[in-house]
VOGU-3710 file (C-alpha; in Angstrom, 3 decimals, decimal comma):
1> xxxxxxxxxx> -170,033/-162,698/-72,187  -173,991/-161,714/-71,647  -174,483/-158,359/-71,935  -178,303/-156,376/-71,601  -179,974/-154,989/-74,587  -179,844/-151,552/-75,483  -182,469/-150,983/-78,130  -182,924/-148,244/-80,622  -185,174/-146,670/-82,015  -186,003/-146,977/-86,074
11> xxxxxxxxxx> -183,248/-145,275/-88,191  -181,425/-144,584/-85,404  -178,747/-146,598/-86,537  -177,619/-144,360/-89,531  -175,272/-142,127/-88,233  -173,567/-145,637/-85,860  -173,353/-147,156/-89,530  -171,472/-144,131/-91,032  -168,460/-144,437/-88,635  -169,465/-142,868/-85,476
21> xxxxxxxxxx> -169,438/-144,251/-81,895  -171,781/-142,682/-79,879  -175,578/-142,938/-79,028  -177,558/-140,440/-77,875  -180,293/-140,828/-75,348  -183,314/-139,557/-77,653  -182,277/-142,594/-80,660  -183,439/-145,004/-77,587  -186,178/-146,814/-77,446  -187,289/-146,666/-73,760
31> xxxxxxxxxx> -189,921/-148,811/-74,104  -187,968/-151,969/-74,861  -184,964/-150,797/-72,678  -185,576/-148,087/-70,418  -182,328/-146,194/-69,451  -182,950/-146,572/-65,917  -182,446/-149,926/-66,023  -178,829/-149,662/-66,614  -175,792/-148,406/-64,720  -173,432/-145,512/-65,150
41> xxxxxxxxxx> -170,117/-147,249/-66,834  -171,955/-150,493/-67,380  -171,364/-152,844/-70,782  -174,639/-153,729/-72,947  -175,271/-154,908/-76,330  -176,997/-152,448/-79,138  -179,277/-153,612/-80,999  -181,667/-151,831/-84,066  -185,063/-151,492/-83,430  -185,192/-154,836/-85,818
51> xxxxxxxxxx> -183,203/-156,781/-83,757  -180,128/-156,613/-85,473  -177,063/-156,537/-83,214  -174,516/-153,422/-84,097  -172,046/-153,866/-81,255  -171,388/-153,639/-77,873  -171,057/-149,934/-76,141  -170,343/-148,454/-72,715  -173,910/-147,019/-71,250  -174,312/-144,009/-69,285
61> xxxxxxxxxx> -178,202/-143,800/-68,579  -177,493/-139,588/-66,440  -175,894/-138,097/-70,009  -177,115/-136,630/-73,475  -174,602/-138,808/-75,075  -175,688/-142,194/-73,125  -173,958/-145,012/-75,379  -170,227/-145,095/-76,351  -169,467/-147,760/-78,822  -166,750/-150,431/-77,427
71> xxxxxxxxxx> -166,835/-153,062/-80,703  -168,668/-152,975/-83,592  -168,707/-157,035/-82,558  -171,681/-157,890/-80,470  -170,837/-160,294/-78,108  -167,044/-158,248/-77,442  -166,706/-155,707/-74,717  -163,995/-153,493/-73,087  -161,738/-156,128/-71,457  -158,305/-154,849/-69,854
81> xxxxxxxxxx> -156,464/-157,255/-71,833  -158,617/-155,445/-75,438  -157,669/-151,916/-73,614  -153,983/-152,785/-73,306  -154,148/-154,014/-76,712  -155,939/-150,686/-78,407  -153,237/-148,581/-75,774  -150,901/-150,174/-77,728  -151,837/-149,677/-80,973  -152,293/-145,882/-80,033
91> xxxxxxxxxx> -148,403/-145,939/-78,825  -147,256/-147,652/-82,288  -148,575/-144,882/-84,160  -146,764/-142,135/-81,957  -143,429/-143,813/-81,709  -143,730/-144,006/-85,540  -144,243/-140,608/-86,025  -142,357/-139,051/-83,362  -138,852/-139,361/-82,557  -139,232/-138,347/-78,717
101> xxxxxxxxxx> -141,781/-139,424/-76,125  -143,738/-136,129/-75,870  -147,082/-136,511/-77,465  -150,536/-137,318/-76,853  -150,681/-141,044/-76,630  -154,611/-141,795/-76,534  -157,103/-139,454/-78,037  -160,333/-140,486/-77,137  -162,777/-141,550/-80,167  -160,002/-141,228/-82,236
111> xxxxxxxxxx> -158,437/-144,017/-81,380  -161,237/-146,144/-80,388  -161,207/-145,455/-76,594  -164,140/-142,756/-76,133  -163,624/-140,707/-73,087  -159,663/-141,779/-72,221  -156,724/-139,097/-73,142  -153,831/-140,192/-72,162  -150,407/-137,542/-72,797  -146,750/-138,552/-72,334
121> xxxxxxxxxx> -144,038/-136,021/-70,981  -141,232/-138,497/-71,689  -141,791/-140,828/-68,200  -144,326/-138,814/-66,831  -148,114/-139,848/-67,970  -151,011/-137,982/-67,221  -154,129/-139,594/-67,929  -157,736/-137,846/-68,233  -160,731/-139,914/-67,763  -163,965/-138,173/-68,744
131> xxxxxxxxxx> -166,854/-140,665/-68,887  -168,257/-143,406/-66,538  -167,547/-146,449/-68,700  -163,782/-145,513/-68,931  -164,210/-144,592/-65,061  -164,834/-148,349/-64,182  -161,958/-149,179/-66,518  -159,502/-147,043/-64,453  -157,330/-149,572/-62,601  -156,879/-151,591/-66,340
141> xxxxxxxxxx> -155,925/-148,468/-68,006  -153,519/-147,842/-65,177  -151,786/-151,272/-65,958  -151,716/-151,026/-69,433  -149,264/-147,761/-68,709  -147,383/-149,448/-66,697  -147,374/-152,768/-68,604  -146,582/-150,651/-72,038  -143,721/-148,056/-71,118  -143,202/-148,108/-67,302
151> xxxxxxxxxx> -143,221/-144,879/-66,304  -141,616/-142,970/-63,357  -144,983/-141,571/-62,959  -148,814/-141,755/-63,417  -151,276/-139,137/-62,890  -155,005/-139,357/-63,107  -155,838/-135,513/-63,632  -159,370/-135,967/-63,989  -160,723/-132,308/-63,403  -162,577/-131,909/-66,823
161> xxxxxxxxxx> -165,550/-130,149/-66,986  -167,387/-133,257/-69,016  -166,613/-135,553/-65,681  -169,862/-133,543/-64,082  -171,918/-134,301/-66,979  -171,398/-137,969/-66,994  -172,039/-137,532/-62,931  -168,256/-138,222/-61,696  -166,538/-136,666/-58,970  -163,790/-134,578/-59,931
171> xxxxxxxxxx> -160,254/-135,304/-58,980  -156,239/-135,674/-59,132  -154,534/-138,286/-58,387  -151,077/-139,591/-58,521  -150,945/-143,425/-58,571  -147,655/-143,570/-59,364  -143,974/-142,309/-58,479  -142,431/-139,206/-56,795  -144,518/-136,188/-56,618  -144,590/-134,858/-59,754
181> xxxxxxxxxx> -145,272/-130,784/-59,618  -143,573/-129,543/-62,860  -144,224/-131,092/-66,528  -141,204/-131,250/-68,976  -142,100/-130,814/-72,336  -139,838/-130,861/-75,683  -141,395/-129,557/-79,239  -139,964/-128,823/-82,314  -136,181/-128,100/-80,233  -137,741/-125,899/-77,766
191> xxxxxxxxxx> -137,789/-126,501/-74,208  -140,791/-125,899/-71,757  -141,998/-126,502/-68,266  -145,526/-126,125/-66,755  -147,112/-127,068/-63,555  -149,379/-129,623/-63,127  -151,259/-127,765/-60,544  -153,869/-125,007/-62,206  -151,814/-125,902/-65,655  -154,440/-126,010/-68,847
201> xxxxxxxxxx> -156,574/-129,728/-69,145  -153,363/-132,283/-68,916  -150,829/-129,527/-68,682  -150,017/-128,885/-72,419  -151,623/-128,712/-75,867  -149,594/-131,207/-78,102  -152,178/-130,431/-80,872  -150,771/-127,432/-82,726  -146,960/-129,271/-82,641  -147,102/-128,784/-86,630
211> xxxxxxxxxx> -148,556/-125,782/-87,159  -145,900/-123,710/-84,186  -143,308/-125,662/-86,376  -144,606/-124,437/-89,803  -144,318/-120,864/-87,619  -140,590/-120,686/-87,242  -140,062/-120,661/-91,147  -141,742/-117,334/-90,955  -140,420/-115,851/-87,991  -137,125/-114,695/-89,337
221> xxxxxxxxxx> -136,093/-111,286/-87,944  -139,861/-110,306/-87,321  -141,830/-109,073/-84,470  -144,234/-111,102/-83,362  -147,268/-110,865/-80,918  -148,663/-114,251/-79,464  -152,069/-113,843/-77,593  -153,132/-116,478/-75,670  -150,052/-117,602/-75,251  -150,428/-119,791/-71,976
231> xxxxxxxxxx> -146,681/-120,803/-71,488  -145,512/-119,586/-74,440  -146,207/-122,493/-77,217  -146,625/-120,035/-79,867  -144,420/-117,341/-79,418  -141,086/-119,112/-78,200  -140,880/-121,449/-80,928  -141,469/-118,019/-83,135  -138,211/-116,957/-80,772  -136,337/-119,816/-81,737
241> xxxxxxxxxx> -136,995/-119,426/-85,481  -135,445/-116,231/-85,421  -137,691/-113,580/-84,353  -136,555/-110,487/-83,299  -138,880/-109,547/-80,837  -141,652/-111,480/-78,982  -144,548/-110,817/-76,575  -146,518/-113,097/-75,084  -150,235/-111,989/-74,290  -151,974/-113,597/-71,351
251> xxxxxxxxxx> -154,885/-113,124/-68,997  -153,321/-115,614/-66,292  -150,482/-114,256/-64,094  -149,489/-118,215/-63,719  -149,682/-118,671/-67,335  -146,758/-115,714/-67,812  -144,417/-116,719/-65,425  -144,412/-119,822/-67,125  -143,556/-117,863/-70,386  -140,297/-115,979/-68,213
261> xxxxxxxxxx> -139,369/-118,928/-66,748  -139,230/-120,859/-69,908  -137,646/-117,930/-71,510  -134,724/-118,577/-69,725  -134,431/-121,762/-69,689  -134,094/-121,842/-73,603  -131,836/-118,622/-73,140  -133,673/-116,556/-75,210  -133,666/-112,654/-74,273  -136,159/-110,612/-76,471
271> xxxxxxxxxx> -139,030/-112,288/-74,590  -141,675/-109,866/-72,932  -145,554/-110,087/-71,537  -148,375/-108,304/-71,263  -150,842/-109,376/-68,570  -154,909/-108,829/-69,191  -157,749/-109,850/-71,046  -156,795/-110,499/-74,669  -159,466/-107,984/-76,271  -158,524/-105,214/-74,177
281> xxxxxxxxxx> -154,545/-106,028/-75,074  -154,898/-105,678/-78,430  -157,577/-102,961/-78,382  -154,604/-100,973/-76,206  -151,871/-101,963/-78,618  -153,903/-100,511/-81,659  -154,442/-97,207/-79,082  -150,557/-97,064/-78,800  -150,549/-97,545/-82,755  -147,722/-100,564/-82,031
291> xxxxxxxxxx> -147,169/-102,694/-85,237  -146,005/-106,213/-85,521  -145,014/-108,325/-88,097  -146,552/-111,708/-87,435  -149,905/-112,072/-85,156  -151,234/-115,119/-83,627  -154,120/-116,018/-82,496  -154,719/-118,949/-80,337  -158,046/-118,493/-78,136  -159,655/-120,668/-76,190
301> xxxxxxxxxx> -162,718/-122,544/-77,682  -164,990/-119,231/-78,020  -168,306/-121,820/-79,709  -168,208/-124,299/-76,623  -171,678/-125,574/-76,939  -173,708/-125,151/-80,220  -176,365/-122,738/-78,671  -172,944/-120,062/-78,741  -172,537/-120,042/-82,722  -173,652/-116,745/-83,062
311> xxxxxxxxxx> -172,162/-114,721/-80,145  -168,815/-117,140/-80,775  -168,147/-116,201/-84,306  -169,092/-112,396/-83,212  -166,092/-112,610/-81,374  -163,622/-114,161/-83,206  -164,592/-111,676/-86,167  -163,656/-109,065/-83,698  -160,558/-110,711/-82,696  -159,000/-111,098/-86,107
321> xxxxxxxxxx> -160,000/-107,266/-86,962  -158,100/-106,749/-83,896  -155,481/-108,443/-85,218  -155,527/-107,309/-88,032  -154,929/-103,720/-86,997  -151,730/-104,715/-85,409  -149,813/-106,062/-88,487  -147,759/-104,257/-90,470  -147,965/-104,387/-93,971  -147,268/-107,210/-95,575
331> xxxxxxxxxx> -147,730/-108,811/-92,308  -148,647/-112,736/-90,858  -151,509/-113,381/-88,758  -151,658/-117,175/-87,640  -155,373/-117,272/-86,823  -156,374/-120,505/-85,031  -159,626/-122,079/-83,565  -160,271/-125,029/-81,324  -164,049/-124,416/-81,412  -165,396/-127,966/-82,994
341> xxxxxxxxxx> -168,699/-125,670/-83,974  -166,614/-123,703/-86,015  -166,203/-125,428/-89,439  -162,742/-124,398/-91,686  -164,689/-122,498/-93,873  -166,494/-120,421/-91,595  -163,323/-119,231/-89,943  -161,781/-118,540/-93,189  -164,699/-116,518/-94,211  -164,687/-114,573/-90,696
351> xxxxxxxxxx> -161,007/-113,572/-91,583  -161,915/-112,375/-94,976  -164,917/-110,249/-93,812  -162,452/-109,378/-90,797  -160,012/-108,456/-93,485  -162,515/-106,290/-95,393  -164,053/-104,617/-92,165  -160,581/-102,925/-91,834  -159,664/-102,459/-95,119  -156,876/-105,026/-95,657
361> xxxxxxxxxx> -156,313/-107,475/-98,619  -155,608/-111,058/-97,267  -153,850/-113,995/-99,086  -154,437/-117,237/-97,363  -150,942/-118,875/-97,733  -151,607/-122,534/-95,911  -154,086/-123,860/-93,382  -152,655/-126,352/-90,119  -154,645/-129,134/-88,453  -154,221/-131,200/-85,304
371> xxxxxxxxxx> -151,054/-133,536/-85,478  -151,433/-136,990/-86,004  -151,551/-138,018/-81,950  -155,117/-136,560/-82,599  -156,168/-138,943/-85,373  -159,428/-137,860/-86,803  -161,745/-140,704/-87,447  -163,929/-139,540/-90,787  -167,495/-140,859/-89,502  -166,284/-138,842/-86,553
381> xxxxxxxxxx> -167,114/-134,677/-87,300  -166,137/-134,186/-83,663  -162,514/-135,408/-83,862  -161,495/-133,177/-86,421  -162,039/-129,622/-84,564  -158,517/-127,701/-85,053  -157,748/-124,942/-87,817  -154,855/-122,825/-88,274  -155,302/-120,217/-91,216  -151,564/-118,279/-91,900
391> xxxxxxxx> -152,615/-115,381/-94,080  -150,762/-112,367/-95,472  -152,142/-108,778/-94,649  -151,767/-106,448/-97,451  -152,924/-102,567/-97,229  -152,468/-102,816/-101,350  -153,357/-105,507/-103,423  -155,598/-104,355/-106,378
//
């Protein structure tokens, strides 16, 4: 297969070398191959700036990030046949690890399919295509579904915000089956159901399946308080482990019917809400001096782009004093982040200044990552970007 020449510049090659995939468009040299010469979602060859082939890549000439490596094999691009094969291999892992089909099946870079996540809800796939080269690949990625677990349903739910960066029309679609309106989901024994329509990126966030497991061991006969709490993730599997008392904490209306209406349908009853932004929730709870015994805190990515690291780790340093406040003593705040620009260390610093600012002692008792249907690849900073710090508040430690 011929492919154009994508040239870079001199030491661009370093980082590609190290493990990572993707190219971005200032490590090109222009000169040789300008960028205008190729086309959104088209297949070239990379080369060093000494000729050396390193692989063949997907080429977006419109983005930051303008080269996605396919193969580190020079003359091998994305066929369907090598797409069904790396779908595949993704599904192999997660039927090996999981003993039910609810996971996420294809996680991007992580398993060597850059811009492609694909989640299961038992025969219900949703599929999220985010960049142009995976774009073109759309009606093979729909066959390898089909060809690997034949679903009832397929739905292309490609409303991500990175689709307008890569210059792709923003859509969903459902190639596949009856009209699908309502996602079942099963985790760690607990029951859930969310709508497709307005629901969060592909409708649920398999990625904290371990760490809301780890949860119930501590939620024994304790009140908890889950912020954030979208459908409920968090706090009903706290419900099921035992706890007391739960309230879910939610800015979306949507978001906290979910949480009632899965509430029942597990049959738990010491399930309530509170509707409103989660800063002002917790700043009222303090005013109302109300005390729980575990906390969690599950925001949203509050470091989205790099240019945010200051203002973002302002705000989660307020959040966990907030949080903070709230516990009783001898209390468990579960403080998580899905901010990639956030390192570990950073946020466990944050909760120890947090920790100091309000005059707590903190123990930090075990830290969660991502489950393995979000592999991290090492040369790959970007795929490892969850953290879940469990600490113990003490008002008395020294």
């Amino acid at each position: 297969m011929d492919f154009p020449v994508l040239y870079l510049r001199k030491g661009a090659e370093r980082r590609l070398k190290a493990g990572h995939l993707w190219v971005y468009s200032n490590e090109v040299d222009t000169r040789r191959s300008p960028l205008t010469d190729f086309e959104a979602g088209s297949q070239a060859q990379l080369r060093a700036s000494n000729d050396k082939p390193l692989g063949t890549l997907f080429v977006n000439p419109h983005a930051l990030i303008c080269g996605r490596l396919i193969s580190r094999n020079a003359s091998t691009g994305m066929t369907p046949k090598r797409l069904t094969d790396r779908l595949e291999t993704a599904l192999k892992l997660r039927d090996r690890v999981f003993p039910e089909p609810w996971y996420r099946w294809v996680y991007g870079d992580g398993d060597g399919l850059s811009g492609l996540v694909i989640d299961r809800f038992d025969d219900v796939v949703v599929v999220q295509i985010s960049t142009a080269g995976m774009e073109a690949m759309k009606e093979a990625i729909v066959r390898g579904v089909q060809r690997l677990v034949h679903p009832a349903a397929i739905i292309l739910k490609n409303d991500g915000k990175m689709r307008s960066v890569e210059g792709l029309p923003s859509y969903v679609e459902q190639v596949e089956g009856e009209p699908v309106d309502v996602l079942q989901v099963r985790e760690n024994g607990v029951r859930f159901e969310v709508p497709l329509s307005g629901g969060q990126k592909t409708g649920w966030f398999y990625d904290h399946r371990m760490n809301r497991a780890r949860l119930q061991q501590y939620s024994p006969g304790c009140r908890v308080l889950d912020v954030f709490s979208y459908a409920g993730g968090w706090g009903l599997q706290a419900a099921a482990g035992g706890a007391s008392s739960v309230t879910c904490a939610d800015s979306s209306r949507q978001a906290l019917a979910s949480v009632h209406h899965n509430t029942a349908l597990n049959g738990f009853n010491n399930v309530d809400t509170l509707e409103g932004d989660a800063f002002e929730v917790l700043k009222g709870l303090a005013d109302d001096k109300q005390k729980f015994d575990i906390v969690v805190l599950d925001p949203p990515a509050l470091i989205p782009r790099r240019r945010d690291q200051k203002a973002g780790e302002q705000a989660y340093a307020r959040l966990n004093q907030l949080g903070l406040r709230l516990l009783e003593r001898d209390g468990l705040l579960v403080s998580a982040s899905c901010s990639m620009h956030l390192s570990r260390d950073k946020l466990v610093d944050i909760i120890r200044g947090s920790a100091r600012k309000v005059d707590r002692f903190v123990q930090l008792l075990e830290q969660g990552y991502q489950g393995p249907d979000h592999p991290i690849v090492p040369g790959i900073p970007e795929t490892d970007y969850l953290k879940a710090c469990f600490v113990r508040s003490l008002t008395e430690f020294l």
